[in-house]
C-alpha positions as CSV (number, residue, x, y, z in Angstrom):
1,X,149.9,-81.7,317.9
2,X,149.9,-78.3,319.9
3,X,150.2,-80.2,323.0
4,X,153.5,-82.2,322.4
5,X,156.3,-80.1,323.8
6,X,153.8,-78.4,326.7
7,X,155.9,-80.3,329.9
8,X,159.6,-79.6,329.2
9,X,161.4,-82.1,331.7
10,X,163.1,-80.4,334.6
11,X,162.0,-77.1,333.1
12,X,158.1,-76.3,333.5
13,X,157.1,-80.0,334.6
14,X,158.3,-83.4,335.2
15,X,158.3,-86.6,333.1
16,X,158.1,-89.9,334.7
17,X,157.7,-93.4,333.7
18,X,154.3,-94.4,333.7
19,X,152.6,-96.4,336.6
20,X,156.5,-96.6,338.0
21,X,155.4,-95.7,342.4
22,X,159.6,-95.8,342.3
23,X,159.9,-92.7,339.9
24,X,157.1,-91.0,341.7
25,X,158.9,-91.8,345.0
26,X,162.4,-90.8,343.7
27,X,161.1,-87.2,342.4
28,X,159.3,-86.5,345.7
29,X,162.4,-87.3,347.3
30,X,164.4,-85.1,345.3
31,X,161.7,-82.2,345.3
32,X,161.8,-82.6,349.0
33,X,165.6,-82.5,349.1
34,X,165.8,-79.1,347.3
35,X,162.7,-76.7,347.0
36,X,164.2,-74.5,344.7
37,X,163.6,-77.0,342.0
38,X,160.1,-76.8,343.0
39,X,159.7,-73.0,342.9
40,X,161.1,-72.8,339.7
41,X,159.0,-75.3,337.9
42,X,156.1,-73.2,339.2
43,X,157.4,-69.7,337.8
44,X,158.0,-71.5,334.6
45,X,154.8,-73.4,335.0
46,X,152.8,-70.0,335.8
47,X,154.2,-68.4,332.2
48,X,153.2,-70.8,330.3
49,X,149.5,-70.6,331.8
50,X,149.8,-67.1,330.9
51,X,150.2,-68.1,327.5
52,X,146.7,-69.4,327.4
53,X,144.5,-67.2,327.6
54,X,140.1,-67.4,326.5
55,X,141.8,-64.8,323.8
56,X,144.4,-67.2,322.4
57,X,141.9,-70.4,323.1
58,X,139.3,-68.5,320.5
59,X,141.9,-67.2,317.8
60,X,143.8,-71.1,317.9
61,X,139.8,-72.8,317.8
62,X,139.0,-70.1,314.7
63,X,142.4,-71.2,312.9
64,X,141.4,-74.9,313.5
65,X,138.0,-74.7,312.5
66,X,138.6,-72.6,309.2
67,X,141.6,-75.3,308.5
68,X,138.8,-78.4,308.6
69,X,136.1,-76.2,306.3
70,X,138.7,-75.6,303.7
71,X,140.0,-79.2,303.6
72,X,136.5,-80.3,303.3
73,X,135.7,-78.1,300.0
């Protein structure tokens, strides 16, 4: 899936265990205790947005949809 590597833990995003109030409570504490994690997940967070672009969304949806035609031949 194009989707499966899009949050890099630590590096553009943060993985937590789900419904876990603990692991939410332990990273706010630890984004709290150092905002420089923070502003560097948002640099990271603000290339990757760049990446998509309507441009890229319409080339990537073209590819998809002229994969599922020629399967279906």
């Amino acid at each position: 899936m194009v989707l499966d590597n899009l949050i890099v833990n630590d590096t553009n995003g943060f993985l937590i265990e789900k419904h876990s109030t603990k692991a939410i409570s332990e990273l706010f504490e630890r984004l709290c205790a150092n905002k420089i994690v923070l502003q560097s997940i948002g640099i990271e967070r603000r290339k990757l947005a760049s990446e998509y672009t309507w441009e890229s969304y319409r080339n990537n949806f073209t590819k998809f949809m002229l994969e599922v035609v020629n399967t279906n031949l």
